[in-house]
N, C-alpha and C positions, 0 to 999 in steps of 0.2 A: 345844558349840562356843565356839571363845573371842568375847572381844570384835574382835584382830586380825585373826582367820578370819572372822569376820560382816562387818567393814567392809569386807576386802578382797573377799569376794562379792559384795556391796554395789556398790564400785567397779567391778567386773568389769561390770556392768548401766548402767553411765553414768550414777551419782544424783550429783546436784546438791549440794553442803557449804552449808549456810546457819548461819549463830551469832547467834540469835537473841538482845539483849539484855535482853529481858525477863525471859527464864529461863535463865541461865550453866546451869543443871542438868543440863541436856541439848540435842544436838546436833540440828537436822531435817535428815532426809536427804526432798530432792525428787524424787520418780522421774518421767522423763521418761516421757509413755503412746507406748503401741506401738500397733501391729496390733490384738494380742488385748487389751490394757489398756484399759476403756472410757475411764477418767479419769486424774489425777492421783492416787496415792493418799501419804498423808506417815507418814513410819515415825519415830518416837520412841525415842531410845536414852536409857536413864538407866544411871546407874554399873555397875546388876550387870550390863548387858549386857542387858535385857527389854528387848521389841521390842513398841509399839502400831500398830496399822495403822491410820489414820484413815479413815474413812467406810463402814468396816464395824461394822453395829447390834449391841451383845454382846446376848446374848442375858441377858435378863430373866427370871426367878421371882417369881411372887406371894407374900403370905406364907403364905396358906393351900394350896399347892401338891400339898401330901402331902394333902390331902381332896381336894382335883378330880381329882387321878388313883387313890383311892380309887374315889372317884363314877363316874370312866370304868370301872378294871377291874369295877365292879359292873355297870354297863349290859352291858358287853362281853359278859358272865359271861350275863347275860340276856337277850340277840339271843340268843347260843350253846345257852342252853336250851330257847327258844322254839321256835328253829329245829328241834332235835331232836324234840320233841314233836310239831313238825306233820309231820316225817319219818315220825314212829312212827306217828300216827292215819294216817297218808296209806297205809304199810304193812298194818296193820291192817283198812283199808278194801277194799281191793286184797284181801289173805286172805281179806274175809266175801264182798267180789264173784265171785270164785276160785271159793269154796266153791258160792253160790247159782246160779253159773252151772254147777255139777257136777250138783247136784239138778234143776235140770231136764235137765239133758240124759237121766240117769236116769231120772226120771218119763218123758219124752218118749222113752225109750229102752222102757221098759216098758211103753207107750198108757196112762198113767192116765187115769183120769175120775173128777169129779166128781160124787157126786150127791147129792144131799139126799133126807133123808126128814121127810117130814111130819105121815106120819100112821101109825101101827097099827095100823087097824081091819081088820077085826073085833074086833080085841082092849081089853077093858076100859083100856085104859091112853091119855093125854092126853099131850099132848107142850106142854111150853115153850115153845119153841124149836126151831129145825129144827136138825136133825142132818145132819151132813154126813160121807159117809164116800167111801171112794176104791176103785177098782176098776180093776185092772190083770190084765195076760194072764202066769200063770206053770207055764210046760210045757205046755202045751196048756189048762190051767183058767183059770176068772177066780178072784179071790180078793176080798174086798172085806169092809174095815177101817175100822174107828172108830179113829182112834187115841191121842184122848184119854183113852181108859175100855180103851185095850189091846184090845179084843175083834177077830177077824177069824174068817172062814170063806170057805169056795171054792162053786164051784158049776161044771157044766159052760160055762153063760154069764153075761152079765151081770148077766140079772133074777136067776138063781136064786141066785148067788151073793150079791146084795143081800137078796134075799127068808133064803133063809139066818144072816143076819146080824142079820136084825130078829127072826129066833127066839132067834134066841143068844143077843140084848142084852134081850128080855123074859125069857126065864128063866135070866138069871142077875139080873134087877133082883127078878126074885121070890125066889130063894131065898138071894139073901145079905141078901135084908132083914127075914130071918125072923130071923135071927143078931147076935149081941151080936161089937163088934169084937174083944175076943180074939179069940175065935171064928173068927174069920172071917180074920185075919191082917190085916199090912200093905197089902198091894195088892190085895186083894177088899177092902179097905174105902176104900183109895183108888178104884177103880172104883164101889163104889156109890156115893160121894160125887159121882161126876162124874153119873154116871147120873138122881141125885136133882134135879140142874139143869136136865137136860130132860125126867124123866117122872115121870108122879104120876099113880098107879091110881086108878080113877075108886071114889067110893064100892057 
């Protein structure tokens, strides 16, 4: 826009001509306030024709600027990742609650029961530890399992299916402890390994 065209918009607005002599440089135009105009605001015209608006604040830069908004995109950067993370565990949580709230309904779907064993007797053999195995109804049998040493058997009900079990878990602690691990493979010796936690034949 020219300078012509700027004063005559100028004019067009009802600004006030002042010639200031302090500074021949430039001309102050005074704008009368309005309605919407809170104040007086005074516009500065120099030769090229730039325009300053008085009592409006320029906006300022520190000299370190490019690090503070370094420093901000970093923070920013790490709400952003914090927040994801506690997304993802909060998901994750939710999954393993999903999952644990599936196994029982299963177990409860199936009447497990717990039951400990204590003892072996008659049989020569001492227990640790009580042994805990589980006992639930399948097709018409109980079944009832150890199932950190893998072993299970059934029985019509529920003692005999326990009773059952506690044969199964002595003689298999006796005959794979007669055997060197080759021998005997990976998980018969992972099983007597477990087995050896809680029984030890009496002399």
């Amino acid at each position: 826009m020219s300078r012509n065209k700027l004063f005559d918009n100028l004019m067009e607005r009802e600004f006030e001509i002042h010639n200031p002599e302090d500074n021949p440089q430039w001309t102050h135009f005074l704008c009368r306030p309005t309605e919407t105009e809170g104040r007086n605001r005074l516009l500065r015209f120099w030769g090229r024709g730039s325009v300053e608006l008085s009592g409006v604040r320029p906006i300022s830069y520190t000299p370190d600027w490019a690090k503070e908004v370094s420093e901000l995109l970093t923070k920013v950067v790490t709400i952003i990742v914090e927040k994801r993370k506690q997304e993802f565990r909060f998901n994750l949580l939710q999954a393993e609650l999903s999952h644990c709230r599936k196994r029982i309904q299963r177990l409860e779907s199936l009447q497990t029961k717990i039951i400990p064993i204590d003892s072996f007797a008659p049989e020569p053999y001492d227990l640790l530890k009580t042994i805990l195995v589980t006992v639930h109804s399948v097709e018409g049998e109980f079944e009832a399992g150890w199932f950190d040493a893998n072993i299970h058997f059934s029985g019509d009900n529920e003692e005999e299916a326990v009773r059952n079990l506690k044969s199964l878990i002595l003689d298999s602690f006796e005959s794979f402890s007669g055997k060197r691990p080759d021998i005997l493979g990976p998980e018969p010796t992972r099983q007597l390994a477990v087995m050896k936690e809680y029984i030890q034949k009496r002399p």
